[in-house]
N, C-alpha and C positions, 0 to 999 in steps of 0.2 A: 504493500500500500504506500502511496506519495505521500509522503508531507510536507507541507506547506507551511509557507508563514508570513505573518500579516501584521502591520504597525498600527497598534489602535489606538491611538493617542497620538495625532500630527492637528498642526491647525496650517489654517492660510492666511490670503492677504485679507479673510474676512475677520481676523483679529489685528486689532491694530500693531501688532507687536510682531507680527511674524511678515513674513518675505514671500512666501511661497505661491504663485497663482495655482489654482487649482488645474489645469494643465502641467503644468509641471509635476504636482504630485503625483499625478498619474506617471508620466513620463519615466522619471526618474525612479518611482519604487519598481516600474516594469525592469529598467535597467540593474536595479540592484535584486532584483530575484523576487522579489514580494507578491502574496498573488493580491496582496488585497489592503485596504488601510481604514480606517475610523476617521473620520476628520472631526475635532472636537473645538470648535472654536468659540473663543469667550463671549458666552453669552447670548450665540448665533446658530443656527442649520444651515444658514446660505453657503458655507463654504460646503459643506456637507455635499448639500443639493446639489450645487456646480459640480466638484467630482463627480458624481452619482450620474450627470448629464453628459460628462465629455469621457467618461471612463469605455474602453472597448468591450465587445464582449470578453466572458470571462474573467474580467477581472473585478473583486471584489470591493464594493465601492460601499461602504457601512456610514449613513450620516447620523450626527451627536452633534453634541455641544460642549462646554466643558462649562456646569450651571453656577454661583455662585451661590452659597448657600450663609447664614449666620456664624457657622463653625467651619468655614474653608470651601472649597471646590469640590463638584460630583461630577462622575463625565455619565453621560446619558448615551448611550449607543441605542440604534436602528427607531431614530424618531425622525419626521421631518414636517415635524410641527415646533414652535419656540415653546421653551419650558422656561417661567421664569423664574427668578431667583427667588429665597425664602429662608423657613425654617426646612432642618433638613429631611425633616419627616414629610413636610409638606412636599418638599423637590420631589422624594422618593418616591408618593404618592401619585404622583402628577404623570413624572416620567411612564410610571408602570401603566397608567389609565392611558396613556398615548401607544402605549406597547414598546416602551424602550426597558433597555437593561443600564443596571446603575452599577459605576463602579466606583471604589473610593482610592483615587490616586494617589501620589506620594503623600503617604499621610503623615512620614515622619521628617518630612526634609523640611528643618529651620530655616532656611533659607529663606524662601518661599511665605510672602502672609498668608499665601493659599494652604500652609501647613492645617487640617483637622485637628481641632480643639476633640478633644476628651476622642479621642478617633475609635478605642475599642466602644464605645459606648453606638455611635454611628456605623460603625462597620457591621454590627451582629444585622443589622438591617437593609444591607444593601446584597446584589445578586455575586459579588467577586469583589478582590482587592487587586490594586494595581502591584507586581511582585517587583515588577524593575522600570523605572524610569532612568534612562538616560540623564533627564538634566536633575537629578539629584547632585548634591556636591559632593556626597561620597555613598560608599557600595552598603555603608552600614545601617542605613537609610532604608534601601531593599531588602538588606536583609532583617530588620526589624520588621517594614510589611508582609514579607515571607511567614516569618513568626506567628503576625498577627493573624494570617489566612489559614494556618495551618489549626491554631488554638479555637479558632472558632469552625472549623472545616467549610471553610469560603475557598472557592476557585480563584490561580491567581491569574492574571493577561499582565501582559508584556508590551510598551509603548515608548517610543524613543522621546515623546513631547515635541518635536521635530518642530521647529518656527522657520527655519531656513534650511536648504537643501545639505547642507555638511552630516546636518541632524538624521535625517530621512533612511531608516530602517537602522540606527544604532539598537534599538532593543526591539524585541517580536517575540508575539505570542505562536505559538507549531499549534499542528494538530492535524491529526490524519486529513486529507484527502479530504477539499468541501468545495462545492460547485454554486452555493447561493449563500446569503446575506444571513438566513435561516440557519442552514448547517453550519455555521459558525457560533450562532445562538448559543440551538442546540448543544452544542462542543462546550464552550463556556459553562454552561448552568450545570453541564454533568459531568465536570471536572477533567475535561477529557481534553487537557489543552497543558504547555510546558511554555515556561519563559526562558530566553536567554536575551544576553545585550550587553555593550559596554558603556562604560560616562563617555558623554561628551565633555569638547575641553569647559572652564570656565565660565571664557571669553564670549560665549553662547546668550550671557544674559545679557550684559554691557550689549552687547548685538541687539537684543532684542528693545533695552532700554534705550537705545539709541535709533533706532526706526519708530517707537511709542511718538520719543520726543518730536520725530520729523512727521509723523502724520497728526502731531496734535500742531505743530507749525504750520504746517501747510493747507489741514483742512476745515472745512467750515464745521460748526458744531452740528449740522441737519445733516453732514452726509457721514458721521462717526455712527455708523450702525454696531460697533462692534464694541460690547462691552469690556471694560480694563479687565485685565489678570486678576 
């Protein structure tokens, strides 16, 4: 049997903070092996939807968001309705009433204000946990989410956080052999899925904080559809 593997956790140019047109996403994970990606952009499905539009056959095009919630960030996989921010119960609720799958990203990277306040308390509730993120600033981050998925027997997935193309399939979720949006679901919620990945460099956020800065320069406040990190 093939396996495959898929980065669920990339955004585009529909977060202010990232690089990536959605063409490109497609382009470039076909070029690095990927059959398939999540596009989770802050606050947004547009970038999602555009993948999902320009993607060829075959290739898995999964739209989410990555939602903002009172205790940190959720990514919302296979919705393509806007969920909005909240409590995180209420997100969790929303998400599922749309038919999406909720996962709780880096939950332990300080870095980040997106870090999950009291995160074991939010995680017993959500469908997975994120096991490896790429823009964590260190491995021990992952491997505390690891931890945390196993102590509660949560599924984990695998996402590089990908804002610009350097980023794009550093971490991926495997799993046997899957032909639609569905059999990846499926795979997820029944544990039937393996992370691997490495960090990216540092320099990756200054990057990011530094395109923030130039599309809150450059653009008008009515065409900022994409909400902050």
């Amino acid at each position: 049997m093939v396996t495959i593997k898929l980065d669920l956790h990339v955004h585009s140019i529909y977060s202010r903070d990232a690089g990536l047109a959605p063409k490109d996403i497609v382009e470039i994970s076909v070029r690095k092996g990927l059959a398939g990606v999540a596009v989770t952009d802050h606050g947004t499905v547009k970038g999602g939807l555009k993948v999902k539009e320009v993607s060829p056959p075959g290739f898995i095009a999964i739209p989410g968001a990555e939602v903002k919630t009172s205790r940190g960030d959720l990514l919302v996989l296979f919705v393509e309705d806007e969920v909005k921010p909240g409590e995180p119960l209420e997100v969790i609720e929303k998400a599922r009433e749309l038919g999406g799958l909720v996962i709780l990203p880096h939950p332990f990277d300080h870095a980040r204000r997106a870090t999950m306040k009291k995160a074991e308390e939010v995680a017993r509730k959500v469908d997975a946990i994120e096991g490896f993120n790429s823009r964590c600033l260190s491995n021990y981050s992952n491997l505390r989410a690891v931890e945390l998925a196993k102590a509660l027997g949560k599924p984990t997935t695998g996402g590089s956080d990908a804002h610009f193309a350097l980023e794009l399939g550093r971490a991926f979720t495997l799993m046997d052999e899957a032909e639609r949006p569905e059999d990846v679901r499926e795979a997820i919620l029944k544990g039937e899925v393996w992370v691997e990945g490495r960090l990216s460099p540092p320099y990756v956020h200054l990057m990011s904080r530094v395109r923030k800065t130039w599309m809150s320069l450059t653009s008008s406040p009515s065409s900022r559809g994409a909400e902050d990190p």
